[in-house]
C-alpha positions in Angstrom: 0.0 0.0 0.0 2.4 2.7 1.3 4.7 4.8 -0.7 8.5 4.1 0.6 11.3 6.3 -0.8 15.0 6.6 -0.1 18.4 8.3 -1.2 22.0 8.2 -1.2 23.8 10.1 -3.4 25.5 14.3 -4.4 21.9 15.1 -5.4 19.5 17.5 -3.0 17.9 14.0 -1.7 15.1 16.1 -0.2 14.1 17.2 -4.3 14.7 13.5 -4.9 12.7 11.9 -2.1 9.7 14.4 -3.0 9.6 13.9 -6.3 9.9 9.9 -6.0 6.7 10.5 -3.5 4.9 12.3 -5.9 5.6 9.4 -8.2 4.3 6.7 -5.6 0.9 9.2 -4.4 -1.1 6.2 -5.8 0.0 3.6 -3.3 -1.8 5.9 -0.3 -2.5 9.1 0.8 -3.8 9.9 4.0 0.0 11.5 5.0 3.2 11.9 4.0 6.7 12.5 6.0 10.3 12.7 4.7 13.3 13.0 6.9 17.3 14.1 6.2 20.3 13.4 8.5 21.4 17.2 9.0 23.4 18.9 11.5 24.5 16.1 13.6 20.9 15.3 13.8 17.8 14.7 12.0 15.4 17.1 10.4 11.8 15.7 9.7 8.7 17.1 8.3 5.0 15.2 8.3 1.3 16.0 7.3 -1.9 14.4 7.0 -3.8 14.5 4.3 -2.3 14.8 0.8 1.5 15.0 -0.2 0.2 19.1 -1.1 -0.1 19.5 2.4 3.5 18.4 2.9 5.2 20.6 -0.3 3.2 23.6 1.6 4.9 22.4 5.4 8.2 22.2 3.4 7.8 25.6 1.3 7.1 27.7 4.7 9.7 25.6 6.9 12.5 24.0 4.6 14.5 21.0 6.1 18.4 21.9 6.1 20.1 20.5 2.5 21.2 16.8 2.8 22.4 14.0 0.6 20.6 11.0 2.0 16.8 10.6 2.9 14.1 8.7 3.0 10.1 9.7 2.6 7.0 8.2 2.6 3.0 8.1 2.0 0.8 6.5 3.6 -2.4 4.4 3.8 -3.5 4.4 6.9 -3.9 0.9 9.0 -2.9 1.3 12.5 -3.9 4.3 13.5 -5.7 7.2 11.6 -4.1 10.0 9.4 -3.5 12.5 11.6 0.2 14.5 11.9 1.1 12.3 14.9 0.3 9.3 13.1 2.6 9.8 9.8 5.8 8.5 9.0 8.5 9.0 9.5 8.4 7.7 13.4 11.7 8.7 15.8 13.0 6.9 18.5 12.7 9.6 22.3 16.2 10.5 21.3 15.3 11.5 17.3 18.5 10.0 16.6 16.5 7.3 14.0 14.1 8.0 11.4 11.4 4.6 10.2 9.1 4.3 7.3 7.1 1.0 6.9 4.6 -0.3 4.7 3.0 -3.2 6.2 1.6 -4.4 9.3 3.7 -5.8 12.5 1.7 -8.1 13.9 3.1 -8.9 17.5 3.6 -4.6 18.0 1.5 -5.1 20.6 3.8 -7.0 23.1 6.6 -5.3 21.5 5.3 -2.0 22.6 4.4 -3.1 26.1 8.0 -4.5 26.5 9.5 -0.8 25.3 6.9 1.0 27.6 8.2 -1.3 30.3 11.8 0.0 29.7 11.0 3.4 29.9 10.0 4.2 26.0 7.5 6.9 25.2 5.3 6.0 22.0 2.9 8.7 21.2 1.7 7.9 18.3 -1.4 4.6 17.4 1.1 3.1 14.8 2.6 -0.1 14.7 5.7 1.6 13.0 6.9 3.6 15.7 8.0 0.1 17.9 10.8 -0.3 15.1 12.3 3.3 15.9 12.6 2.7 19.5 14.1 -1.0 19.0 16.6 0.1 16.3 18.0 2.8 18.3 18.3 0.2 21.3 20.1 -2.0 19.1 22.3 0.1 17.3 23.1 1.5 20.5 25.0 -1.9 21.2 26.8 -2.2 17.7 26.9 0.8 15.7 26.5 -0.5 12.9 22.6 0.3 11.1 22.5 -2.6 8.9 23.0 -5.3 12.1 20.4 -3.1 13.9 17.8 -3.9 11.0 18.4 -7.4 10.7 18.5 -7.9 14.7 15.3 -6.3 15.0 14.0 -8.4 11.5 14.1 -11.3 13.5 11.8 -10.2 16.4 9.2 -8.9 13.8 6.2 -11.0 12.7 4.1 -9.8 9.8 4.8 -8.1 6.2 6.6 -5.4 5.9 8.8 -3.1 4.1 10.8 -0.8 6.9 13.6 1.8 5.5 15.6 3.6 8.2 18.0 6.5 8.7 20.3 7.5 11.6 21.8 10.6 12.9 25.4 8.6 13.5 25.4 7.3 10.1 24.4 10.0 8.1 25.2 8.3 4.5 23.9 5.3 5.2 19.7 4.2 4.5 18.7 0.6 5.2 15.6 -1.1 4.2 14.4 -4.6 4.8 11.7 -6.4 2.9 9.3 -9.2 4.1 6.9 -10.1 2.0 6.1 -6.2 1.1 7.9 -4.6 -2.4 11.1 -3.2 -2.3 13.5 -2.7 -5.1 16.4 -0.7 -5.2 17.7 1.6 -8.2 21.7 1.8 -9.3 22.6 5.3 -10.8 25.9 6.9 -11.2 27.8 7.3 -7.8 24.0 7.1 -6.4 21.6 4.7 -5.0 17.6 4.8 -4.3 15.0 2.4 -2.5 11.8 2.4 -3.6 8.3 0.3 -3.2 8.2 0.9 -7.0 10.5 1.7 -10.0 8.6 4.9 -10.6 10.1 6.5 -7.7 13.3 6.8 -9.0 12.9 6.0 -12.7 13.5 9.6 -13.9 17.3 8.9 -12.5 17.9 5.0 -13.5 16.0 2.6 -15.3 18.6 0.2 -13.7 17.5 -1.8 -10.8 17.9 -4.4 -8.5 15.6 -6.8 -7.1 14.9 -8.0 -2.9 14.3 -11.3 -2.3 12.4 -12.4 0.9 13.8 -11.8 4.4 16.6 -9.8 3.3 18.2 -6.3 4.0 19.9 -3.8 1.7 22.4 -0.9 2.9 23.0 1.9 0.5 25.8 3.8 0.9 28.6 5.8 -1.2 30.2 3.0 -2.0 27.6 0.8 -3.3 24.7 -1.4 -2.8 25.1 -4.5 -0.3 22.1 -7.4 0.4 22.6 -9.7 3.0 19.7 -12.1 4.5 18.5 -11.6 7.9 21.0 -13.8 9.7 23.4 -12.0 8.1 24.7 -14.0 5.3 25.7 -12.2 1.8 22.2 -12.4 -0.4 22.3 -12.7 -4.3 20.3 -10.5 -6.1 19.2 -10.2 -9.5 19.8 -6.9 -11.5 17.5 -5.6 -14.1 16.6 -3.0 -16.8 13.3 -1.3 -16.5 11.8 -1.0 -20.4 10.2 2.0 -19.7 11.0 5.8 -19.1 9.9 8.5 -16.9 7.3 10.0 -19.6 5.2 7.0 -19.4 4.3 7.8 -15.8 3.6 11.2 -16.3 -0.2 12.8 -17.2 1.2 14.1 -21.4 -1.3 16.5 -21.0 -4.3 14.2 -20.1 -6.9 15.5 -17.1 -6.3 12.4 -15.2 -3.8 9.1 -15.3 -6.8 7.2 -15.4 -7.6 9.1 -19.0 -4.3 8.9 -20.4 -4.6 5.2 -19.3 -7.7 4.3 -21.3 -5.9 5.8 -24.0 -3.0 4.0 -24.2 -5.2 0.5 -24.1 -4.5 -0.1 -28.2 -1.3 -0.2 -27.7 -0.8 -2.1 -23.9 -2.8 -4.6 -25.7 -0.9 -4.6 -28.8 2.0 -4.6 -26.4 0.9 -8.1 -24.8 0.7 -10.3 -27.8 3.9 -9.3 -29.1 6.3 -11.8 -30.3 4.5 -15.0 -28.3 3.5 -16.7 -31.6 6.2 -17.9 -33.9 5.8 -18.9 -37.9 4.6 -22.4 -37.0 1.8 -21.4 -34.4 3.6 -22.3 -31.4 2.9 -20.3 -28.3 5.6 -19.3 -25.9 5.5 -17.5 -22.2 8.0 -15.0 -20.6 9.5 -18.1 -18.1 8.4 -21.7 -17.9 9.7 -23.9 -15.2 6.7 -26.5 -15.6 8.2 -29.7 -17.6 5.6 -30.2 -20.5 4.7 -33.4 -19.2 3.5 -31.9 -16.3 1.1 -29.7 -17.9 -0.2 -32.2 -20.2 -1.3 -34.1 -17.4 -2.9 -31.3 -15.0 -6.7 -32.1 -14.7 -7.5 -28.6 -12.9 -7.1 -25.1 -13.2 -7.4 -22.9 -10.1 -7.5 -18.8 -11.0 -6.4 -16.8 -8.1 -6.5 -13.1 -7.9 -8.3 -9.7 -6.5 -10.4 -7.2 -7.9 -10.1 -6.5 -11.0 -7.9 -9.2 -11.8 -10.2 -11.4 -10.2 -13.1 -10.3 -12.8 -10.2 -11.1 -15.3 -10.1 -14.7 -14.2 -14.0 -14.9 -14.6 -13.4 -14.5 -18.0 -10.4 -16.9 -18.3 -12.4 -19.3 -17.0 -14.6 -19.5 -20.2 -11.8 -19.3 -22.4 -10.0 -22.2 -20.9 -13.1 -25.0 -20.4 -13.5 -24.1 -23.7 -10.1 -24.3 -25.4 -8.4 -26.7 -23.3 -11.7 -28.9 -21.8 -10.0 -28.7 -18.3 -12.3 -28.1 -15.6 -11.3 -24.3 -14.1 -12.2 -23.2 -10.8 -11.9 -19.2 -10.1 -11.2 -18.2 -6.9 -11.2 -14.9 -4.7 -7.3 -15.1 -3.4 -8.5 -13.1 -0.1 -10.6 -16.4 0.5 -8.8 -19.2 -1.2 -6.4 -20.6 1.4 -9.0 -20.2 5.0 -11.9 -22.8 3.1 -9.1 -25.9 3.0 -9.2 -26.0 -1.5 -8.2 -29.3 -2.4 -5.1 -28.9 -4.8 -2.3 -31.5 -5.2 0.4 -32.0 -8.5 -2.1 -31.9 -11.1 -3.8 -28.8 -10.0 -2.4 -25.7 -12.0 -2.9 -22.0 -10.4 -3.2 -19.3 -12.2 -2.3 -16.2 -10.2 -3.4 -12.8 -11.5 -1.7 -9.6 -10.3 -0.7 -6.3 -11.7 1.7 -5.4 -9.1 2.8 -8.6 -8.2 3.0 -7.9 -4.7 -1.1 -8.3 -4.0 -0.7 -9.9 -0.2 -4.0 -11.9 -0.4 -3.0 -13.3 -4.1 0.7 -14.1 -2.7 -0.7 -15.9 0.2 -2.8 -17.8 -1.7 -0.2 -18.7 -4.2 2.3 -19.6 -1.5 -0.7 -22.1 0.0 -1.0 -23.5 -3.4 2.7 -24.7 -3.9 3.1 -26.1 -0.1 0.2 -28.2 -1.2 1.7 -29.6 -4.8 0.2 -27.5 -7.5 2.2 -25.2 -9.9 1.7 -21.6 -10.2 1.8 -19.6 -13.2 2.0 -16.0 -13.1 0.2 -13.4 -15.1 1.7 -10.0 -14.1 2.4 -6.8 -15.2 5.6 -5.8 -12.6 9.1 -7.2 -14.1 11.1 -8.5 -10.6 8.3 -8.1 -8.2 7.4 -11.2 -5.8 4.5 -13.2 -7.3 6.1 -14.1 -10.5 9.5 -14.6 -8.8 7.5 -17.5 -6.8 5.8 -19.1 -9.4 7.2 -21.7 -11.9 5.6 -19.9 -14.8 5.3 -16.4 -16.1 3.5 -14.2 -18.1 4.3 -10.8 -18.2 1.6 -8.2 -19.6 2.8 -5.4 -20.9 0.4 -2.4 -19.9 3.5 -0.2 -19.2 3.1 1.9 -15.5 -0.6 2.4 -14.6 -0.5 5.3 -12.1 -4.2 5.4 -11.6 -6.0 3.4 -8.5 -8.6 2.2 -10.9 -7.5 -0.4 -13.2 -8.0 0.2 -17.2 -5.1 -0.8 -19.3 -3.7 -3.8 -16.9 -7.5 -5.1 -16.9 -7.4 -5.4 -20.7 -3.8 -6.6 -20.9 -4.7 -9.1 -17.9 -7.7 -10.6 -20.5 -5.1 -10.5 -23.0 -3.0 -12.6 -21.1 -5.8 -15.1 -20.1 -6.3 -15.6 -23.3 -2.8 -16.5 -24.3 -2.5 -19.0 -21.1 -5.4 -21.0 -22.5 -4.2 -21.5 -25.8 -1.1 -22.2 -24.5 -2.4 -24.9 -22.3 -4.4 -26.7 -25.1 -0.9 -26.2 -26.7 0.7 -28.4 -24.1 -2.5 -30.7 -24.2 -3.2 -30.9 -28.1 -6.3 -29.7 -28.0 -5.3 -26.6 -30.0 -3.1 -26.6 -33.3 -0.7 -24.1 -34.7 -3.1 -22.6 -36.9 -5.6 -22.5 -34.7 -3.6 -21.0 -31.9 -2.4 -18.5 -35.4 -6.6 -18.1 -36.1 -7.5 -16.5 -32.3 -4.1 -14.9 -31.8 -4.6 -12.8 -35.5 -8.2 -11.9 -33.8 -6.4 -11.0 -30.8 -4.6 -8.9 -32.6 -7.7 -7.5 -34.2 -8.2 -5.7 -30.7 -5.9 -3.4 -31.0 -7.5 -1.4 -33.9 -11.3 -2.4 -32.3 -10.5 -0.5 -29.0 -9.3 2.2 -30.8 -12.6 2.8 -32.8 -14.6 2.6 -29.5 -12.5 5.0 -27.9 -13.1 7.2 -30.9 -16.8 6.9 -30.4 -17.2 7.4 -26.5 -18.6 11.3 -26.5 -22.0 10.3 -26.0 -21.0 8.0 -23.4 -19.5 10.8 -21.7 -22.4 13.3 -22.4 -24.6 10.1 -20.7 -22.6 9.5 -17.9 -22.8 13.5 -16.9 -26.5 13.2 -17.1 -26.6 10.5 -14.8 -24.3 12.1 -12.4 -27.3 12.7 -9.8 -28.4 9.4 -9.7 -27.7 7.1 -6.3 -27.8 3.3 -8.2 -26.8 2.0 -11.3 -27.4 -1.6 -12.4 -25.2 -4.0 -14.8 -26.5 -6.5 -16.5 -24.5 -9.3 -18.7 -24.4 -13.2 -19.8 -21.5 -15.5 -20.4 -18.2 -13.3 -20.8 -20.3 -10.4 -20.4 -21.5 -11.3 -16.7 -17.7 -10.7 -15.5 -17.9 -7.2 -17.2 -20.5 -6.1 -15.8 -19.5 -6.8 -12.6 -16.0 -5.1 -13.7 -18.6 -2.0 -14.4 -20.1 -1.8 -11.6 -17.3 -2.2 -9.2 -15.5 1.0 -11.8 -18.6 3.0 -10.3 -18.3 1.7 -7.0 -14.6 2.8 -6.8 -14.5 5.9 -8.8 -18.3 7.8 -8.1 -18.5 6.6 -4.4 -22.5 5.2 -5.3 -24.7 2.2 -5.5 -23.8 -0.1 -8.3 -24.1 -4.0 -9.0 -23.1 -6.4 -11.5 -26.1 -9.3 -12.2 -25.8 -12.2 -14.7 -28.9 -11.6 -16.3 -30.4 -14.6 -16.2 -30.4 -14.5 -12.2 -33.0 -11.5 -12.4 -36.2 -13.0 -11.9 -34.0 -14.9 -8.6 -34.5 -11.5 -7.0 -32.3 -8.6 -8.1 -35.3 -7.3 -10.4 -37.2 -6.0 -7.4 -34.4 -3.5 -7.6 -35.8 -1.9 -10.6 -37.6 1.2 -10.1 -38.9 4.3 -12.6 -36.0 6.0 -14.4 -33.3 3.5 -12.3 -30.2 3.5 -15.0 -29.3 -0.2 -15.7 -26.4 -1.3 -18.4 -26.6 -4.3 -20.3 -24.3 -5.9 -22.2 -25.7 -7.9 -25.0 -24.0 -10.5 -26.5 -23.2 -11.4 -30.3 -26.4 -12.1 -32.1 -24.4 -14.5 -33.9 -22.6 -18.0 -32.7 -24.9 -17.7 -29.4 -27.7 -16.4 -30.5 -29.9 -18.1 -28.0 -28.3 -15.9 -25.1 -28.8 -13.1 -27.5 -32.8 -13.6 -27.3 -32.7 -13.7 -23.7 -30.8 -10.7 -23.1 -33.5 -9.4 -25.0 -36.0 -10.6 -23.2 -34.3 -9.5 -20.2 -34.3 -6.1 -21.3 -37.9 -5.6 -22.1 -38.4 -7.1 -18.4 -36.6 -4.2 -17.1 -37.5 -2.0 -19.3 -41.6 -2.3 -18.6 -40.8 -1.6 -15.1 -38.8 1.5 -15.6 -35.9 1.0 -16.0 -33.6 3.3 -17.8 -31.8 0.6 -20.4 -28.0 1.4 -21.7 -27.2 -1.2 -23.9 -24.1 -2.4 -25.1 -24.1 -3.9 -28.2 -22.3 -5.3 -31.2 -22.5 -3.4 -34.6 -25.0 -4.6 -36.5 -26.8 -6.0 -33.6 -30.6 -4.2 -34.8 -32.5 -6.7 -32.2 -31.6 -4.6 -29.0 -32.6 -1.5 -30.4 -36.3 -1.0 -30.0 -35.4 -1.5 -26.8 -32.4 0.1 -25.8 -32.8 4.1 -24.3 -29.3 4.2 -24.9 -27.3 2.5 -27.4 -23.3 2.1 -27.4 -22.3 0.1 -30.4 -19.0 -1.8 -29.9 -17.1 -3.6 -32.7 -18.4 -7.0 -33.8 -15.9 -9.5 -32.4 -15.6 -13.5 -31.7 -17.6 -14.1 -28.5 -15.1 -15.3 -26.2 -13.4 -11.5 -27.1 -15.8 -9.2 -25.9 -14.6 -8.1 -23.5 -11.7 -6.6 -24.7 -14.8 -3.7 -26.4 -17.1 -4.2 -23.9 -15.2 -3.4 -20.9 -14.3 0.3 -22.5 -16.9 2.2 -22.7 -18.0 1.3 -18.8 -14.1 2.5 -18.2 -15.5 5.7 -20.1 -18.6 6.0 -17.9 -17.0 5.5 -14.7 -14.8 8.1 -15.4 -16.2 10.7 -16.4 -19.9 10.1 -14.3 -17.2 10.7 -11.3 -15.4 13.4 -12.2 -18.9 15.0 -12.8 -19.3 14.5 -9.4 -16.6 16.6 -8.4 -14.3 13.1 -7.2 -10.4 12.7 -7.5 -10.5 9.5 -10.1 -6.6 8.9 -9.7 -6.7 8.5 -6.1 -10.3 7.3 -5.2 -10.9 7.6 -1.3 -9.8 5.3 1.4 -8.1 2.8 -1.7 -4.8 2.6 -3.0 -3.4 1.2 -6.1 -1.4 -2.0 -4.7 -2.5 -4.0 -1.8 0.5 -5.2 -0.1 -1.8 -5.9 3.6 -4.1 -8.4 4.1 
């Protein structure tokens, strides 16, 4: 969740630490804090409420210059955001300065035991214990990297914690437990960062943490050891993307300049995986083929909107590969006892790769037999580092809490793992595999044409900017989008809104319907399935004669819907199992701009943030 940044290097690191918070506002914002070893001392400056309030704290009362510091925003869990409660947290002495994403789950006894030894902790936090323990212990060795990793080892929980310390004024430590943490390798200077956009104006080089294991930047260099100790190998890295693809290029919002970037993310994805002869390849495979032609279940893991993404790879697979596929919600998966064993293949779905309930869930999965394969968009980060396959998606940086451009490279990338599993099973052929990759690549140009048609869902979406509910309605592949629609409203305009499969209206949701109550439907192809077609249209007149506003999504050419239909958005005609790739877009559109007609922040929603690294 949190935002962690730190420095070492000949630059202002306060200008460095602020702009790599700036970068990282996404991952929370209910405060923000920085802190610089200056004077002998350290000089710190906190605020609740958004990093402005911070900039403004640091324009009328400037910190003294420094070369090493560390910052930080935050999403509140222990403790609310209020001044007292932001990071960074001091020991009574102010001679060491914490940040932490994460929660410490034993800071309870922790804080009675430093309360018993005379400790004053002010603040609600769970953080502030770390302060207090690292100043006892580097009070016995000097040394800030042994302090870390001889507190580590009394800490229970996830966490990310970066440090800084009067006495060792060119030195930051972090340490990383199951929480992100990378760090970044410039020219004679250093950076640590929950995320590569913190520091990627400076590097694009980075290096990646493993699990239970502390880095200590300093003027020389960069050096990882494992708690206990022991030298760590780490793997370096080059990021593939630049600083201007995490900044607004003139768009109103991230969340705008995400939808439009969706051609090309998708185009992005299915780039090079499909060679002259049809055959299908991933990013890393570490599953013998063998294995995979034998697995008799697949289990879909993930959160959110990756979860809605796995509702949707769940058709694509029974139907492509004839292997039964279970989708499951990660934040549940492991506490209901799923039965998994060597033939069971997870799927984990994750943007970040660092979602704590999708991790979890993955780490269950492997102590019980089954292999994990990774679809993710974050090069280095945990998930895919623990899985024995990969797929990368290639949305680029998506700065924006509400998720448009991973979403559709995340379908993308279902699709790709079901052909490639009838692949392994021969259930699919090169040309087939050839036939729905060239449609895939179709997408591209079909997401472009909706997004060139989306005023009057915009001028829609204004007009229904009063309303309190709005309904979603779908079948098949269009039942996971409208759920992915209504949870876009629920996030972004703060309101009322549920996704149905249409067929379960008459099982209750259609007392819901009221006079003038908007409700979206998407219909799907008249042709192939034509039968669901007729009963999405007989579940819009159902609605519809009890006043219900109808917006219908619909294929081109698709003249059945329209008697019925108040409002019509036309999508391109596409193969059925596809739809969603169109479908989904306009209700990105909606969401958008319905909430920014109600006055709401869409990049940074309130009380979410764009990763979830807690459970």
């Amino acid at each position: 969740m949190c935002g962690i940044v730190g420095y070492v290097g000949s630059q202002s690191a306060l200008d460095v630490v602020m702009a790599g918070l700036k970068r990282l506002e996404y991952r929370g914002y209910d405060s923000a804090g920085v802190a610089v070893p200056a004077d002998g001392g350290l000089a710190t400056a906190k605020r609740a409420g958004k990093l402005v309030n911070l900039d403004k704290e640091l324009s009328e009362h400037p910190l003294p210059a420094a070369a090493t510091g560390i910052g930080h925003t935050r999403w509140a869990t222990h403790g609310g955001p209020t001044d007292a409660n932001a990071h960074p947290h001091l020991d009574n002495a102010g001679r060491v300065a914490v940040v932490h994403n994460g929660i410490i789950e034993n800071f309870a006894p922790l804080r009675a035991e430093l309360a018993e030894r005379g400790h004053d902790l002010p603040s609600e936090t769970d953080t502030e214990v770390v302060a207090h323990l690292l100043a006892e212990e580097f009070s016995g060795c000097a040394d800030l990297a042994q302090a870390m990793r001889l507190v580590c080892r009394r800490l229970e929980g996830a966490f990310t914690l970066v440090a800084v310390h009067a006495d060792a004024p060119d030195v930051v430590v972090g340490a990383r437990r199951n929480s992100p943490l990378v760090v970044g390798v410039g020219e004679g200077e250093y950076f640590l960062a929950s995320d590569v956009a913190a520091f990627i104006a400076h590097t694009r080089d980075a290096v990646e943490l493993g699990q239970d294991q502390v880095v200590e930047l300093s003027r020389d260099g960069v050096t990882v050891t494992g708690f206990d100790g022991t030298p760590a190998d780490v793997r370096s890295y080059h990021v593939d993307w630049d600083a201007s693809a995490a900044e607004k290029a003139g768009y109103a919002s991230f969340m705008l300049k995400e939808i439009a970037e969706q051609p090309k993310a998708v185009a992005d994805t299915l780039l090079g995986r499909v060679d002259g002869s049809g055959t299908l390849s991933l990013d890393e495979v570490r599953i013998p083929p063998g294995v995979l032609r034998e697995t008799n279940k697949v289990v879909v893991i993930a959160c959110g909107t990756a979860y809605h993404a796995g509702l949707i790879a769940k058709y694509a697979i029974e139907h492509w590969t004839r292997i039964p596929c279970e989708v499951e919600l990660a934040s549940e998966f492991r506490y209901r006892d799923p039965i998994l064993d060597q033939q069971t293949l997870v799927v984990a779905i994750s943007q970040s790769g660092e979602t704590m309930d999708t991790l979890m869930a993955l780490r269950h999965a492997r102590e019980q037999g089954a292999r994990v394969l990774a679809i993710c968009n974050t090069n280095g980060s945990t998930i895919p580092r623990e899985s024995d396959a990969v797929l990368y998606t290639h949305a680029g940086p998506e700065v924006a809490v509400a998720s448009t451009k991973a979403f559709l490279t995340q379908l993308v990338a279902c699709y790709l793992v079901a052909l490639y599993l009838g692949q392994a099973r021969g259930t699919k052929y090169g040309d087939e595999i050839r036939d729905v990759v060239r449609d895939l690549a179709g997408i591209s140009g079909a997401v472009e044409r909706v997004l060139g048609t989306m005023e009057p869902v915009r001028e829609l979406a204004r007009s229904l900017a009063h309303k309190d509910t709005v309904l979603f309605l779908g079948r098949h592949v269009g039942h996971p989008v409208a759920l992915e629609g209504a949870l876009k409203l629920k996030e972004l305009a703060y309101m009322h809104a549920e996704g149905f499969a249409a067929g379960e209206l008459k099982h209750g949701p259609i007392a819901l319907i009221e006079e003038d109550l908007p409700v979206v439907v998407v219909a799907p192809s008249p042709r192939g399935r034509s039968v669901l077609h007729g009963k999405i249209v007989s579940n819009i007149q159902e609605i519809r004669a009890r006043g219900a506003r109808t917006v219908v999504i619909a294929e081109e050419g698709d003249e059945a819907v329209v008697p019925y239909a108040d409002h019509l958005i036309r999508v391109p005609a596409t193969p059925t199992l596809l739809q969603p790739l169109v479908a989904t877009v306009p209700l990105q559109v909606f969401a958008c701009e319905l909430a920014t007609a109600r006055g709401n922040e869409v990049d940074q929603p309130r009380n979410l943030a764009k990763s979830v690294t807690v459970e």
